[in-house]
C-alpha positions as CSV (number, residue, x, y, z in Angstrom):
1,X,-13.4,-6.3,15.0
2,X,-14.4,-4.3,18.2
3,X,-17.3,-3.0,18.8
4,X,-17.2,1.0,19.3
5,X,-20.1,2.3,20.2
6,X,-23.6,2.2,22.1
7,X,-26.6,0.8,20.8
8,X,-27.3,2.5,17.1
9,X,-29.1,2.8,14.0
10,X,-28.4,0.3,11.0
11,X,-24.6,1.3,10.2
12,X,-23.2,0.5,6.7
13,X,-21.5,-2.6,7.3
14,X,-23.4,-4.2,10.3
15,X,-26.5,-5.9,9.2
16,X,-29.8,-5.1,11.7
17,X,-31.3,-8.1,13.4
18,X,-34.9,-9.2,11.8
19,X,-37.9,-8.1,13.6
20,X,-38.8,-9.9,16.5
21,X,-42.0,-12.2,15.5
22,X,-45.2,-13.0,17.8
23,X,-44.8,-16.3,19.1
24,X,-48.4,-17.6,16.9
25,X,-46.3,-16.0,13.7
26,X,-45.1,-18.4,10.9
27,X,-41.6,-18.1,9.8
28,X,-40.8,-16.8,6.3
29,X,-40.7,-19.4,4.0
30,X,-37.3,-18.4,1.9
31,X,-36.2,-18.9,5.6
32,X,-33.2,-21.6,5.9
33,X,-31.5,-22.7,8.7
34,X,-27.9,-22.3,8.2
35,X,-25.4,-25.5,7.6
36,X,-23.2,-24.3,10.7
37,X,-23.6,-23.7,13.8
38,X,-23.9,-19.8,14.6
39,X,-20.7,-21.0,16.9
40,X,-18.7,-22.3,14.6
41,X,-19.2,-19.5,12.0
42,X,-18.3,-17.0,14.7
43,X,-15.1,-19.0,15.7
44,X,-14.4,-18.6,11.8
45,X,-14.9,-14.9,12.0
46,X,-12.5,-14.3,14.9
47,X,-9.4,-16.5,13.3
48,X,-10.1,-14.8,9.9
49,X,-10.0,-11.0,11.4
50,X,-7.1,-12.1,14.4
51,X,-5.5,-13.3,11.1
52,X,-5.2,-10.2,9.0
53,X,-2.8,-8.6,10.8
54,X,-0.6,-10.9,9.8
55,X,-1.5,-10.7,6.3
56,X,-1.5,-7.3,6.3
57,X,2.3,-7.1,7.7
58,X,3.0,-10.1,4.9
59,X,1.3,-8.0,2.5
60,X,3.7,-4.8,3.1
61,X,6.7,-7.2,2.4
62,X,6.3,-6.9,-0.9
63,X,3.9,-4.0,-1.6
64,X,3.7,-0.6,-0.5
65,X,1.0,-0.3,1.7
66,X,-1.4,1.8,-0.4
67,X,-0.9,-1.0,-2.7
68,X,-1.7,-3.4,0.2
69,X,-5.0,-1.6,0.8
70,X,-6.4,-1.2,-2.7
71,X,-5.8,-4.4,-3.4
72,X,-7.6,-5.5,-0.2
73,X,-10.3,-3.4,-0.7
74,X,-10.8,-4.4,-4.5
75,X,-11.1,-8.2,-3.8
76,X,-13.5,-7.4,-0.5
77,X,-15.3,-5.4,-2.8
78,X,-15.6,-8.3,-5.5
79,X,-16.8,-10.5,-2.9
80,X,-19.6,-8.2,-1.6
81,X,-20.8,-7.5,-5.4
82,X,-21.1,-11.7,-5.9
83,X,-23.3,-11.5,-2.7
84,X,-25.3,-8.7,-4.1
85,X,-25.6,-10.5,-8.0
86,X,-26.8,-13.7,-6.0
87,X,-29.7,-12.1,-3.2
88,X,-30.5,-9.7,-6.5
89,X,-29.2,-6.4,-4.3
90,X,-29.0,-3.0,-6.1
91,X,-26.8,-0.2,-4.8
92,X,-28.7,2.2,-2.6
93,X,-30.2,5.5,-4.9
94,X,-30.2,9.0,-3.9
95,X,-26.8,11.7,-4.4
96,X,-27.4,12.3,-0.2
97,X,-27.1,8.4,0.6
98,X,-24.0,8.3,-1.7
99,X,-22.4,11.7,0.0
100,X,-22.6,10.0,3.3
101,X,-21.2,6.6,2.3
102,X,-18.4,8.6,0.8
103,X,-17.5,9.6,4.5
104,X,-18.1,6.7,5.8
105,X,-16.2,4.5,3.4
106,X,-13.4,7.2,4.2
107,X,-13.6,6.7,8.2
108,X,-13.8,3.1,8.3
109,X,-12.2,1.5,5.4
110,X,-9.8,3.8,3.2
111,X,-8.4,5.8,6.3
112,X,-8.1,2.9,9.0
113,X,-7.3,-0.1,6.3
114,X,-3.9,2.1,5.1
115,X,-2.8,3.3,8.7
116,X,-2.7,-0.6,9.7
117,X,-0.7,-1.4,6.5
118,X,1.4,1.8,7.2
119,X,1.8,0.9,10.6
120,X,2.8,-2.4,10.4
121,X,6.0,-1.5,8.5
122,X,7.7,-0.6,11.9
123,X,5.8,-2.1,14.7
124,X,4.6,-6.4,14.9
125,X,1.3,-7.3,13.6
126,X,0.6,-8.3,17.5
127,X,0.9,-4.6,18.5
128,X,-1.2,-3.5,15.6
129,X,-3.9,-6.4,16.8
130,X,-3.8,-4.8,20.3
131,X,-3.9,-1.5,19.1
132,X,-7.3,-2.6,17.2
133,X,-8.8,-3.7,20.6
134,X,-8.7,0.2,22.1
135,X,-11.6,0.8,19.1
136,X,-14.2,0.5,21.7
137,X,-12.1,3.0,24.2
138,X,-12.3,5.7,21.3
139,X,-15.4,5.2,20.8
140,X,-17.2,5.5,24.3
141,X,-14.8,9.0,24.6
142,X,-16.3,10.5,21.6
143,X,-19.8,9.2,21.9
144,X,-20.1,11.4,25.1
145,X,-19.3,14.4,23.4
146,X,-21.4,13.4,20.2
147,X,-24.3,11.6,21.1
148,X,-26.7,13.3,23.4
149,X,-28.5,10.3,24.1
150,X,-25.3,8.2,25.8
151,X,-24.8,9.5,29.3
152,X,-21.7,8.6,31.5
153,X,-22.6,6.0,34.0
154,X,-19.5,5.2,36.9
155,X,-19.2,1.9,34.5
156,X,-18.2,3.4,32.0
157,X,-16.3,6.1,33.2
158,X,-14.4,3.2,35.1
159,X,-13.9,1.1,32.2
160,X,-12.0,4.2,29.7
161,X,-9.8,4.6,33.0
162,X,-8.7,0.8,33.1
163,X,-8.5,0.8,29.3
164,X,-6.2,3.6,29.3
165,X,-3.6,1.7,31.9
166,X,-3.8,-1.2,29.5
167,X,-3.0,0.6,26.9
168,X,0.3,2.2,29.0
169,X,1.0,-1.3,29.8
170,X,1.3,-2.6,26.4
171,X,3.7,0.6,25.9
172,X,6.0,0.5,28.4
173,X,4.9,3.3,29.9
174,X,7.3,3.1,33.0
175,X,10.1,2.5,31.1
176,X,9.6,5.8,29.1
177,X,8.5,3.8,25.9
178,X,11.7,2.2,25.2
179,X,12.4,0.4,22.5
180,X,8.7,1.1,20.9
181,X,8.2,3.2,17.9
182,X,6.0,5.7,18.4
183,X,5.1,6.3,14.8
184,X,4.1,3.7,14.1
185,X,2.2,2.8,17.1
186,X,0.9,6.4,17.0
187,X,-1.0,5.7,13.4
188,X,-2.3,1.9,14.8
189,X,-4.0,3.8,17.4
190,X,-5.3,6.4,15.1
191,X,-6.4,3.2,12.5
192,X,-8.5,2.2,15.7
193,X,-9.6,5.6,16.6
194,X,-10.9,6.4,12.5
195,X,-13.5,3.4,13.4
196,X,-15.7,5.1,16.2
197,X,-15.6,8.4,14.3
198,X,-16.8,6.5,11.2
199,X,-19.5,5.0,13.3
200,X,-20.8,8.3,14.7
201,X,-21.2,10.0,11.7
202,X,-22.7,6.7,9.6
203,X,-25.4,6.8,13.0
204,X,-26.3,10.3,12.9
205,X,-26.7,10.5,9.0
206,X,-28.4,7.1,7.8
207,X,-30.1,6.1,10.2
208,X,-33.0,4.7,8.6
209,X,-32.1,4.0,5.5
210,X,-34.4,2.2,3.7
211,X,-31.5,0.4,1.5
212,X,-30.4,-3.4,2.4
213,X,-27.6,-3.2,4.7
214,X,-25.5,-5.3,2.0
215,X,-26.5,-3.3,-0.1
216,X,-25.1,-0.1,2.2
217,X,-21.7,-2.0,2.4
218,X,-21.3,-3.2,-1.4
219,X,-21.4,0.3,-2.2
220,X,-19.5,1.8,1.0
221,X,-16.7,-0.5,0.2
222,X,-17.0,0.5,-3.8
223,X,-16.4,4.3,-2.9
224,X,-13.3,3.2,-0.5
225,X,-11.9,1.5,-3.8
226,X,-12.2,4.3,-6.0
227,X,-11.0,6.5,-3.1
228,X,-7.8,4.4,-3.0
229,X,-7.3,3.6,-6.9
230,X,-7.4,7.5,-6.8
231,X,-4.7,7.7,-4.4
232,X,-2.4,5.0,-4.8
233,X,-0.8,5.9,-8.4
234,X,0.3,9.5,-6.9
235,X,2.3,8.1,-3.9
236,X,3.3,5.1,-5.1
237,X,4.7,3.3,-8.6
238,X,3.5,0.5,-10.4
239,X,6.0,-2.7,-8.5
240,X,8.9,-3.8,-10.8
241,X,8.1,-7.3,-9.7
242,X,5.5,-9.2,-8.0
243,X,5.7,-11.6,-5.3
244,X,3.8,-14.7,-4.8
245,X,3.1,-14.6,-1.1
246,X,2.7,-11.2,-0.2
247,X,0.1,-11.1,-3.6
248,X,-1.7,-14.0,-2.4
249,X,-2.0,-12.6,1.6
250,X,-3.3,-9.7,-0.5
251,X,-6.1,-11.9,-2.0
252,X,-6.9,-13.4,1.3
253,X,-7.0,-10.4,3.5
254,X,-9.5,-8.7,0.5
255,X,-11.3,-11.3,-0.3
256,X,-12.0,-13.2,3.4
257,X,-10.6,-11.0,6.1
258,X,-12.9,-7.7,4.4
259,X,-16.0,-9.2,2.1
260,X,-16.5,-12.7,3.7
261,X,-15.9,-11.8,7.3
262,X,-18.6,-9.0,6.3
263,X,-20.7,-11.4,4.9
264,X,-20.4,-13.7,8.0
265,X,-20.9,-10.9,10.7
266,X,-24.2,-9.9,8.9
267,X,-25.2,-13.4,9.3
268,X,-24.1,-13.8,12.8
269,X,-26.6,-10.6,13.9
270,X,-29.2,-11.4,12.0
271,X,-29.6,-15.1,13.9
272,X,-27.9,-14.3,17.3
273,X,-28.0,-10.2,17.5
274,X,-25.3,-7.8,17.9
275,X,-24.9,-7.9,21.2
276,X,-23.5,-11.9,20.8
277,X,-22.3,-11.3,17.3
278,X,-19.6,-8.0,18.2
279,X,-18.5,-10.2,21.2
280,X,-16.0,-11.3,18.3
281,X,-14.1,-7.8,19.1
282,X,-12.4,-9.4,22.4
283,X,-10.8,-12.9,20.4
284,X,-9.3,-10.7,17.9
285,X,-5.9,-9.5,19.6
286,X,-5.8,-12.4,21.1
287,X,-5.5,-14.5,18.0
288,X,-3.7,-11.4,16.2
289,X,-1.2,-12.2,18.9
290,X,-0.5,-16.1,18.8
291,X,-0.5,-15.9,14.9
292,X,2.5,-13.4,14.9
293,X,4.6,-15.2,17.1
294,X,4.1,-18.7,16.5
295,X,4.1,-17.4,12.9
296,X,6.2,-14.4,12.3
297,X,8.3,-15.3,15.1
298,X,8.0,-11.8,16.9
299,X,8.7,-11.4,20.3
300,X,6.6,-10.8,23.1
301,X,7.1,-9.1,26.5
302,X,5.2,-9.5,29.2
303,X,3.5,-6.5,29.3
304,X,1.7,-6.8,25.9
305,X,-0.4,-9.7,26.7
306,X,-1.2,-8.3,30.7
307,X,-2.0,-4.7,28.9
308,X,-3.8,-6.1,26.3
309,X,-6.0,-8.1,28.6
310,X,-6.4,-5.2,30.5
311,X,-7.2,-3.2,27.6
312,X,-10.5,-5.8,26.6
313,X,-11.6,-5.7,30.4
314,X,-12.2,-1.9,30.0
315,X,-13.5,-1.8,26.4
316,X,-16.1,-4.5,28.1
317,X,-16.7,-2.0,30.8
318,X,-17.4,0.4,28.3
319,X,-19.7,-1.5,26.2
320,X,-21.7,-2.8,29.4
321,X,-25.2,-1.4,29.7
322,X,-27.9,-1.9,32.7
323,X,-30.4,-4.7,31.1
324,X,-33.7,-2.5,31.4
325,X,-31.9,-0.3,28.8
326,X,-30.4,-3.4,27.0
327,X,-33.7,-5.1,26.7
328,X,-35.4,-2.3,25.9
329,X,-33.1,-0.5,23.0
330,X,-31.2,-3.2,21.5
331,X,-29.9,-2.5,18.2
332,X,-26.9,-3.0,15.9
333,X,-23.1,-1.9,17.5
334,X,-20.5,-1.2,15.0
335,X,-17.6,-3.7,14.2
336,X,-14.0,-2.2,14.2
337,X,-12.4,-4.2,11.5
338,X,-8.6,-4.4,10.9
């Protein structure tokens, strides 16, 4: 997942960091130390989300990808509503919380989850991976315009410029784009440009909220369920048959690479902040690549991995901030999820 914007409010699916304690201050005594390592759990998080571009692209092998994405969502969805029986959750209250989730489940799951699947029927899951990775590009271009508060520093400015030639790189650009097809690249990059608009609005409308941020993400991912189970039966018919391994890359991207990587990332902030948790962003095309070609045997020109280095050296750029501001307005940063 990248991370797409500047510092925000609590999004939907990003858990908050717990107050900062005095140093004299107790800690909570429901609080447990977790069995793993923060490490370890955040190595888990990068091979589950580098991974589902691969299951997505197994997926659309034998489902259409509407099909893919419902079925992802529903098992993501299933996994978030355990978490919520278990901590005793309840789904946020109030027809204005629910009107803004509905955007926001549209933005950053519904829309982004089916232009992947959708994608990956004509271009590798590695392109699709690196495609992900320009999320934090998108997202310091539109916070400019959106966001008052996020002025252009030369940083910044610098690190959208080398983005954009790693993105050219990764296309061929000098070679006129041959041998790439542009639709489906065209809706992988719009997949990773749904996630920073999806961010904006969710940080200009609930910021906040007085709800849980599970429970913001049980329900956001509920609405992008019934937003798909709405669409899928028009454009699509039920499958004549149903294969083992695409169904079962369909259980794994719903049910790890959507509600247990969320459950893990809102883990990972609250012990180690966002800043260390969204670092997971910059492992995911790189692991999105290596599983489709040691896996899926695709092939792999020199330019994708150079461009798609390039391309995390000027999302980084983007996402750098001068530490007097860091230290001083720290707070949650979007993840851009496959």
């Amino acid at each position: 997942m990248s991370t797409v914007t500047p510092p925000s409010p609590r999004p939907a699916s990003t858990p908050s960091p717990p107050p900062a304690s005095t140093p004299t201050a107790a800690p909570p005594p429901t609080a447990r130390k977790p069995a793993l390592d923060w490490r370890i759990r955040f190595a888990v998080l990068a091979l589950i989300w580098g991974f589902s571009f691969l299951l997505i692209k197994v997926g659309t092998e034998g489902y259409a990808p509407f099909q893919v994405t419902l079925g992802r969502l529903l098992f993501g969805t299933a996994v978030l509503a355990a978490a919520m029986a278990v901590k005793r959750e309840r789904l946020p209250r109030g027809a204005r919380t629910w009107a803004h989730l509905t955007v926001a489940a549209f933005f950053l799951n519904a829309l982004p989850f089916s232009l992947f699947a959708y994608a990956e029927l004509t271009i590798p899951s590695t392109l699709a991976g690196i495609c992900n990775a320009t999320s934090p590009l998108w997202g310091m271009a539109l916070s400019l315009v959106a966001l008052s508060e996020d002025r252009p520093t030369r940083r910044r400015v610098a690190g959208l410029g080398i983005g954009f030639i790693g993105v050219l790189t990764v296309l061929g650009a000098w070679q006129g784009f041959s041998g790439l097809d542009v639709g489906g690249t065209a809706l992988a990059l719009l997949a990773s440009l749904s996630y920073p608009v999806g961010w904006i609005y969710v940080r200009r409308t609930l910021a906040g909220s007085p709800h849980s941020n599970l429970s913001l993400t049980g329900a956001q991912l509920l609405l992008a369920t019934l937003q798909l189970a709405v669409v899928t039966p028009v454009f699509t018919t039920l499958p004549s048959a149903f294969p083992v391994v695409p169904l079962l890359a369909m259980v794994a991207l719903g049910a790890l690479g959507t509600g247990f990587a969320m459950l893990l990332q809102y883990g990972l902030v609250a012990e180690v902040g966002p800043t260390t948790a969204t670092m997971v962003t910059y492992f995911i095309p790189v692991i999105a690549t290596a599983a489709g070609v040691t896996l899926l045997g695709e092939q792999l020109g020199w330019n994708t991995p150079v461009g798609a280095l390039v391309v995390l050296a000027g999302a980084a750029l983007t996402q750098s901030r001068p530490r007097a501001r860091t230290s001083l307005a720290r707070a949650d940063r979007p993840d851009g999820q496959p």
